[in-house]
N, C-alpha and C positions, 0 to 999 in steps of 0.2 A: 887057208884057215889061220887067223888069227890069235895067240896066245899073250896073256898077261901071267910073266912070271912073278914071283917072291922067293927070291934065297934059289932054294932048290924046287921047289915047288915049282908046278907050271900048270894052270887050268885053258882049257879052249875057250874060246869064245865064239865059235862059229854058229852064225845065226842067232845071237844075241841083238843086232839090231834090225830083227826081222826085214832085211831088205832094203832097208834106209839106206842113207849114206855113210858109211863106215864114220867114226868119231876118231878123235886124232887120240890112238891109245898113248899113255904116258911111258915114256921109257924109262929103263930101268933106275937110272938116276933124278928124274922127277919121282919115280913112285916112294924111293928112299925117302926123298926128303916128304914127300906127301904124308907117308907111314911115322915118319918120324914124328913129324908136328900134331901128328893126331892123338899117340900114343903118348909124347912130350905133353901137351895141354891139358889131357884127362888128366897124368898122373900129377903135373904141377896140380891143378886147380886142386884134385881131390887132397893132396899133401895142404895145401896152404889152409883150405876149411877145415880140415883134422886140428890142425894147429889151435886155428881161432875157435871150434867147437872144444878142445881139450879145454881151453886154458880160459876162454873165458863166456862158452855157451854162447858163442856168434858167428852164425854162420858168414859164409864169405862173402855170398848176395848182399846181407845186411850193412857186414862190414863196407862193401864198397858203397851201400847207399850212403852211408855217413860220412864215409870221403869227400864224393861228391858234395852234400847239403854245408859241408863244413866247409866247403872251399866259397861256397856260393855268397853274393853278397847277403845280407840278414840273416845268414845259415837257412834261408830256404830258398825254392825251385818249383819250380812248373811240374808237375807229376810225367808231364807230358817231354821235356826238355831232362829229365831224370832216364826215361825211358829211353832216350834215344843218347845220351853218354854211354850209357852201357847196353847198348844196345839186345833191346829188350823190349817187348811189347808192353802197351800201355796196362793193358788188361792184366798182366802179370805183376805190373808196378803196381800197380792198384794192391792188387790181393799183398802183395809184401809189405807195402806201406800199411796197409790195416792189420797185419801181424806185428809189426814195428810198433803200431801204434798202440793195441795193447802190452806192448812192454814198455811201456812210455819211453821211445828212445824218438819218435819222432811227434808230432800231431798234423794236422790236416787244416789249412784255413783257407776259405775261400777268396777268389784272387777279386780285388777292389773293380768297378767297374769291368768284370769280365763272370757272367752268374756261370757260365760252363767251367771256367779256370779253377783249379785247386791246386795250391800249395803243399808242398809238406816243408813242415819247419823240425827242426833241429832241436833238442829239447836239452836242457842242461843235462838232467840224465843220460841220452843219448849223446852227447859229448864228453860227457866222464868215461863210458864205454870207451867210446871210440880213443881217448886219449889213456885210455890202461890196455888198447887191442893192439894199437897201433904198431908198440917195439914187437912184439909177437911176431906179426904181420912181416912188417920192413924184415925180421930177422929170416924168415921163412924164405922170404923172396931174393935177399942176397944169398942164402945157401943153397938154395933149391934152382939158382940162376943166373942171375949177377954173379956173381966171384965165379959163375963157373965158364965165362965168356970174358974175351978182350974186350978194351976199349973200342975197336976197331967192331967188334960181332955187335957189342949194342948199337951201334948206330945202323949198322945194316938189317939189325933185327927192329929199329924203328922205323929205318928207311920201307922194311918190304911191307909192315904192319900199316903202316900209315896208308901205302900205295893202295893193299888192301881195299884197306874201310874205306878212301874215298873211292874207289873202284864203283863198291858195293853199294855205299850212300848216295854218288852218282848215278847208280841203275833206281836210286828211286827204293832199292829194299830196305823194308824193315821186317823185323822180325813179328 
């Protein structure tokens, strides 16, 4: 009989994979850091949209879509090329960008010889936002994480991220 413990806790597992070939259970030290990262990412993400929800009614999704568009050349982007920096399904870029777009921080223009392409552009308004979110944002993110790692943990926490996403983008997934 197989067991996956936590802390003191211990549940069985027998007969969970109805006769298959047993799965390579995670030892106690992969489950740590597994539990960690899961608990670690909810509680960032949810800390970091409180912040932008407090201080200035924008949510985080939002905030990063103006990231992204600001960074892009002409401040706009491919709806589609949006979706897959943050990875995020189109369908959902869509419904944001048209909430975005009634608060005029983004608009939507069709892309020049391409009649399926759509754009979203960056809107002055949506760049005065994003440039009074921004210190907010950066501040949240050094205290909730940066300052709380070496030099040395950021790069192996870009190092393992990075591995990551191409992993996942190499299997061809999107969300």
């Amino acid at each position: 009989m197989r067991t996956a413990s936590s802390g003191n806790a211990s549940v069985s597992l027998s007969g969970v994979s109805g006769g298959l070939e047993q799965p390579r259970w995670l030892t106690a030290e992969e489950m740590r850091a597994w539990r960690a990262y899961v608990a670690g990412k909810a509680l960032l993400d949810a800390q970091l949209n409180r912040d932008l929800q407090e201080e200035h009614q924008l949510p985080l999704a939002d905030y990063e879509l103006l990231v992204r568009l600001s960074e892009a050349p002409r401040r706009q982007a491919r709806m589609s090329m949006l979706a897959e920096q943050v990875a995020s399904s189109k369908s959902r870029i869509s419904h944001q960008i048209g909430r975005m777009e009634k608060a005029g921080l983004v608009r939507r223009q069709e892309c020049p010889g391409d009649r399926r392409g759509v754009f979203a552009v960056l809107t002055s308004h949506g760049l005065d936002v994003l440039r009074a979110a921004a210190p907010t944002h950066v501040q949240g993110v050094r205290d909730n994480l940066v300052d709380l790692l070496s030099t040395q943990e950021h790069l192996v926490l870009a190092e393992v991220f990075e591995r990551v996403t191409g992993h996942l983008r190499g299997q061809g997934f999107t969300p």
